[in-house]
C-alpha positions in Angstrom: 0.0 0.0 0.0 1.4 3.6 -1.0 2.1 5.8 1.7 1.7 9.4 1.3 3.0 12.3 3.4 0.6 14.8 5.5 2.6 18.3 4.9 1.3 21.2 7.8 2.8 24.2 6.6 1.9 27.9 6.7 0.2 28.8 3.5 -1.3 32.2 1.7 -3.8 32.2 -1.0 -6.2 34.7 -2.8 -7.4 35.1 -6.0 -6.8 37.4 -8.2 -8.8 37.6 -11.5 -9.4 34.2 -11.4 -6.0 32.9 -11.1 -5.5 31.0 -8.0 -1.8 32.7 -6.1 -0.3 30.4 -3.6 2.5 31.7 -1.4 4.6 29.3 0.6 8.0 29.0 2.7 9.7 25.6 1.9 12.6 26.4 4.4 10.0 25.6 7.2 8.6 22.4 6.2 10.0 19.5 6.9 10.5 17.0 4.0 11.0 13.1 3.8 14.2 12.0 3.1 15.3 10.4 0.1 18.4 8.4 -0.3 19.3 7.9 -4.0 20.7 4.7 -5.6 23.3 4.8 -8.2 21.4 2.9 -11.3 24.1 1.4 -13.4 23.8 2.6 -16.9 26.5 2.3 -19.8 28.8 5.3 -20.4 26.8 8.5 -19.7 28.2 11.7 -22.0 26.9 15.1 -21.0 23.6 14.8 -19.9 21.1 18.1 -19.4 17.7 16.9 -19.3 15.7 13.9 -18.9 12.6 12.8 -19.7 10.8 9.5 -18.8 8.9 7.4 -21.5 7.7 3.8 -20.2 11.0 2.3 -19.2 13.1 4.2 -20.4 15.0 7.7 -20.6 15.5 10.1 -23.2 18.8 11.8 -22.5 19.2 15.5 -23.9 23.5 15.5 -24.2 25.6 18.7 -24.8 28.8 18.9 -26.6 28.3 15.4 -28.5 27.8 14.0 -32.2 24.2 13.0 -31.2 22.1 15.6 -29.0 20.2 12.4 -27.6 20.8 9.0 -25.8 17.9 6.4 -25.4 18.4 4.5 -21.9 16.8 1.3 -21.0 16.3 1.5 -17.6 15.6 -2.4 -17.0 19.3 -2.9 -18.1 21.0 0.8 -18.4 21.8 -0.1 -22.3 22.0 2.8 -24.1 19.1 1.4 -27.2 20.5 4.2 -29.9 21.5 7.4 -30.2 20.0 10.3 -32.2 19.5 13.7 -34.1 23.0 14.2 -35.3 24.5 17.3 -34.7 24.5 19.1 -38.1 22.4 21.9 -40.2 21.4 18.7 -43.1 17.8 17.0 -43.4 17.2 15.7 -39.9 20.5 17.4 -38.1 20.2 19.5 -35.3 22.6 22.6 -34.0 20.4 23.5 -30.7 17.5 21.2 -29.5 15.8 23.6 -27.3 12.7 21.7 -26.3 11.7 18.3 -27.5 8.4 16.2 -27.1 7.2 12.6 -27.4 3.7 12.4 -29.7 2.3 9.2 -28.4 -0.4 8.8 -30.7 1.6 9.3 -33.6 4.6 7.2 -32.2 6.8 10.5 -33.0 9.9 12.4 -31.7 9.7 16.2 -32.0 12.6 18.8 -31.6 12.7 22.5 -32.0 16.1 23.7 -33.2 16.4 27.0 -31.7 19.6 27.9 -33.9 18.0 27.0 -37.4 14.3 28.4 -36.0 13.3 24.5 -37.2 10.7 22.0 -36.1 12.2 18.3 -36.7 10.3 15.2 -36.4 11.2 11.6 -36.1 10.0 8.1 -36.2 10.1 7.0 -32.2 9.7 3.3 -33.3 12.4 3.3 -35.5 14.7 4.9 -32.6 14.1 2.1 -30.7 15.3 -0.2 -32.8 18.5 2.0 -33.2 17.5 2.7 -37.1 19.4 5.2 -38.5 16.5 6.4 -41.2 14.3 7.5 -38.7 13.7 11.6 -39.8 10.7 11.7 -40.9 10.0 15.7 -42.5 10.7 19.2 -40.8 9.3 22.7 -41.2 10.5 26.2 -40.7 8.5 28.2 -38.2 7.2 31.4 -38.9 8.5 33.7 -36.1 12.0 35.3 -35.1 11.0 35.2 -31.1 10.2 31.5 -30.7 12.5 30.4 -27.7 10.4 26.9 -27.0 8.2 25.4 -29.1 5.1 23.0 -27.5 2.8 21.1 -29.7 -0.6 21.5 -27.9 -4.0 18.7 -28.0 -5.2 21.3 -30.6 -2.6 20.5 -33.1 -1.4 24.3 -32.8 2.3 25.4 -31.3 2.7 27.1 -28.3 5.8 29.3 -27.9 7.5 31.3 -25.2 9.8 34.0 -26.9 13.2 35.3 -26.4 11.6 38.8 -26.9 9.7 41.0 -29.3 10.4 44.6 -30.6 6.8 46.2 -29.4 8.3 48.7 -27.4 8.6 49.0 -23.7 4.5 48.9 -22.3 5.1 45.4 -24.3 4.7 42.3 -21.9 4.3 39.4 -24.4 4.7 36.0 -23.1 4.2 33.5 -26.0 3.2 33.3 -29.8 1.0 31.1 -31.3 1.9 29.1 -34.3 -0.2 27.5 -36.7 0.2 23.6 -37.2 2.2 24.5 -40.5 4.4 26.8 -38.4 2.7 30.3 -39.8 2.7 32.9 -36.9 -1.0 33.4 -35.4 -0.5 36.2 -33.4 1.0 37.1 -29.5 -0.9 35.9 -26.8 0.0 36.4 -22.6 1.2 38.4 -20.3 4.8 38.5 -18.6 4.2 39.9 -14.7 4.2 43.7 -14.2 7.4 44.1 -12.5 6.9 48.0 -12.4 9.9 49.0 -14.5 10.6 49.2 -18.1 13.5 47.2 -19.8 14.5 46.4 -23.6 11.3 44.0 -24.4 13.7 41.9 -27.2 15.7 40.7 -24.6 12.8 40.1 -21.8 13.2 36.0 -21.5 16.7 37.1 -19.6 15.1 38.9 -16.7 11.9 36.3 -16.9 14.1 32.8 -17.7 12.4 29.8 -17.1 12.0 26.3 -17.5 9.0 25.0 -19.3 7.1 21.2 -18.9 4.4 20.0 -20.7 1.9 17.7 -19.8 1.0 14.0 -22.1 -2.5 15.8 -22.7 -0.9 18.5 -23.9 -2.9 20.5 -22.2 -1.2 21.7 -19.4 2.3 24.0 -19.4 3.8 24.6 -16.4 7.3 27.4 -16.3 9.5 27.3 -13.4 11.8 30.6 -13.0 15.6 29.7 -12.6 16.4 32.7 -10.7 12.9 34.1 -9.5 10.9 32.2 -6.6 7.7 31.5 -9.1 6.1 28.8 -10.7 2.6 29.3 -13.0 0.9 26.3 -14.6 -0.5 27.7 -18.3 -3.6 27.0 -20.1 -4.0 26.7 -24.0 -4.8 29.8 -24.2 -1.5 31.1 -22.6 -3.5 32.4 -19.4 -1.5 31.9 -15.8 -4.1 30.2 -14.2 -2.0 29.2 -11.2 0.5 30.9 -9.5 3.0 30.0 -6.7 5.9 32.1 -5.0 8.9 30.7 -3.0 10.4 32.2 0.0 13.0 34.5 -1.8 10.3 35.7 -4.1 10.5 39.8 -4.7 8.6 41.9 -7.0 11.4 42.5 -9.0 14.2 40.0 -10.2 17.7 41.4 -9.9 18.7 42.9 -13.4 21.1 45.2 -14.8 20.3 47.3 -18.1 23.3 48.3 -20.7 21.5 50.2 -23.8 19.9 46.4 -25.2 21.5 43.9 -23.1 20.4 43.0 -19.9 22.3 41.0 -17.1 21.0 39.2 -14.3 22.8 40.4 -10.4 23.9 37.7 -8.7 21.2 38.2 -5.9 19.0 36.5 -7.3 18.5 32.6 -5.6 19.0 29.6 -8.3 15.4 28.5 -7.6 13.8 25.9 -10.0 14.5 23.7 -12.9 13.0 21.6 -15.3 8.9 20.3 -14.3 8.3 17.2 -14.6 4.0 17.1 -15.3 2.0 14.1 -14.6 -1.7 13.6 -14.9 -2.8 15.3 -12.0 0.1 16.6 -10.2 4.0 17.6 -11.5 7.3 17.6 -9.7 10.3 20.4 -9.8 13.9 20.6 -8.0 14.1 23.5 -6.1 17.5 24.8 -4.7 16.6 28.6 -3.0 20.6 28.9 -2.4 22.4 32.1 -4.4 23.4 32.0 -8.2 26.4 30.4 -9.2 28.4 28.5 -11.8 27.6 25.2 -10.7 24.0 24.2 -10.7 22.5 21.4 -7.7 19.0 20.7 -6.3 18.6 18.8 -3.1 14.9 19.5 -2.9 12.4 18.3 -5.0 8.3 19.5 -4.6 5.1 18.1 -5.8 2.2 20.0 -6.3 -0.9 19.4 -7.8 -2.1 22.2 -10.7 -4.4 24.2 -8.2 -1.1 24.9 -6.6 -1.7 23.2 -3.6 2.0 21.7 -2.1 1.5 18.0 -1.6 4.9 16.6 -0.6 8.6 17.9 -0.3 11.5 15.4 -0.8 15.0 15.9 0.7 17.7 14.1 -2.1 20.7 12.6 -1.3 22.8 13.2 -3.4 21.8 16.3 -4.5 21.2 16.3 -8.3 21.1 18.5 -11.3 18.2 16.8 -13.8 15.3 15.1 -12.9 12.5 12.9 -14.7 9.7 11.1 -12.7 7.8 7.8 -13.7 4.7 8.6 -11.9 2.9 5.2 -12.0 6.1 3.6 -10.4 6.7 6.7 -7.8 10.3 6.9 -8.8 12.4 10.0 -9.4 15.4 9.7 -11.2 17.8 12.0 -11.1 21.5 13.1 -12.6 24.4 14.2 -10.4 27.1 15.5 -12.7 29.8 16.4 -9.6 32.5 13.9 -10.2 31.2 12.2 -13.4 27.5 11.8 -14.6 25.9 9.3 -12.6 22.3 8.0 -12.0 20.5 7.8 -9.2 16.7 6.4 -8.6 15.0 8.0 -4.9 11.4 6.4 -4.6 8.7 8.4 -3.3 
């Protein structure tokens, strides 16, 4: 029988235009304590995201011939590796965001570099075939930072920037399912200062997750203590703040470039979104070069904090199987290593 964890912690909520806004101190709540064990895989290259499919990982790489690495988890066999790093038919430069289409038993990338949408036969990367680039398309948009195929067959797209001027507080574009550009749609926070709008993803950088469904996005703020979980529609319709949350992040302006002070906490990474709940690492401790989470939070998409997990060793990646209740996670301090912490 599962055993779940009763959390008592001091908690603020309103609502503001229909957006539920969830406040909470993680520092005070005491988590459960999970001790990791090292899963042995075969050689591990450069690992900087993970995602879970059945029994397996798809490993994101930097700095390697193929951006990605297929993991068996029953026997940590790499099964192939993929997307060749490259500007021909089916090469990548700069896989930004990728996605597994179920239905369609496809692999898509966005190349942020070549502004391209790739996709890829996922059967035939199981069985290590090397043919397995299916077509590709261009999109039609300059400010397309992430690109997320949603249940309506449309893309949804949080941009680098856009050049509307300074009252401008675009959060995403919308993208037809041929790639042509629809139109802007959400609204960064009011921050109460003005700052270069083409260059607005540097003060509000985040992480984005995307739910099976596809109807659920959820961003988590690498140096800002706030999470919102996104509707279709691009509308915040939940909104949580950490402990170190302030109005305003910590940013510098220089004519168009921006810089982010080094007051600002390292606060989330990459969610991980189940059906009715998603996980993120969580680290509250001041920027630096080197990035670690030893706390890991699940919440469930009205915001509401259901459990917080203490990880030993700390890690740097996460991806969840949810019907198993088993994070696994990628600690990168001596050599890249995986670790499994059941929950």
């Amino acid at each position: 029988m599962k055993s779940f964890i009763i959390i008592v912690y001091l908690l603020i909520s309103y609502n503001l235009y229909g957006q539920n806004v969830l406040s909470y101190n993680y520092e005070e709540i005491e988590g459960k304590d999970l001790k990791g064990s090292l899963v042995k895989t075969d050689e591990l290259m450069d690992p900087n995201y993970l995602m879970f499919v059945d029994s397996m990982l798809i490993i994101r790489n930097r700095q390697t011939e193929y951006h990605f690495d297929l993991l068996d988890l029953e026997n940590g066999n790499i099964i192939s590796r993929f997307c060749r790093k490259g500007r021909g038919p089916g090469e990548i430069i700069y896989p930004l965001t990728f996605q597994i289409i179920p239905e369609k038993n496809l692999f898509m990338t966005y190349d942020l570099n070549l502004r391209r949408v790739n996709f890829y036969d996922f059967k035939l990367i199981l069985d290590n075939k090397p043919d397995n680039y299916i077509r590709s398309f261009k999109i039609d948009s300059t400010y397309a930072r992430n690109v997320l195929l949603l249940e309506n067959g449309k893309y949804l797209c949080p941009i680098i920037g856009d050049n509307a001027g300074d009252n401008s507080r675009n959060k995403f574009c919308m993208l037809a399912p041929d790639g042509k550009y629809l139109g802007m749609i959400g609204t960064l926070p009011d921050i109460g200062v003005s700052y270069p709008t083409l260059l607005s993803s540097i003060i509000f950088d985040y992480w984005v997750g995307i739910n099976n469904k596809r109807d659920k996005i959820v961003l988590a703020y690498d140096h800002w203590d706030r999470l919102e979980v996104i509707n279709t529609y691009g509308e915040a319709i939940t909104i949580i703040k950490g402990p170190k949350f302030k109005k305003t992040p910590g940013f510098v302006v220089k004519g168009q470039n921006i810089s982010i002070t080094w007051d600002n906490p390292l606060s989330y990474c990459i969610p991980c979104l189940g059906e009715k709940s998603f996980m993120v690492i969580y680290s509250g401790e001041k920027m630096s070069f080197t990035r670690s989470y030893s706390t890991a939070l699940l919440f469930d998409y009205d915001g509401k904090l259901l459990a917080k997990y203490n990880l030993n060793p700390s890690v740097k990646r996460i991806a969840v199987d949810w019907e198993n209740r088993i994070i696994y996670g990628v600690n990168t301090k001596a050599e890249p290593s995986l670790y499994e912490y059941k929950f």
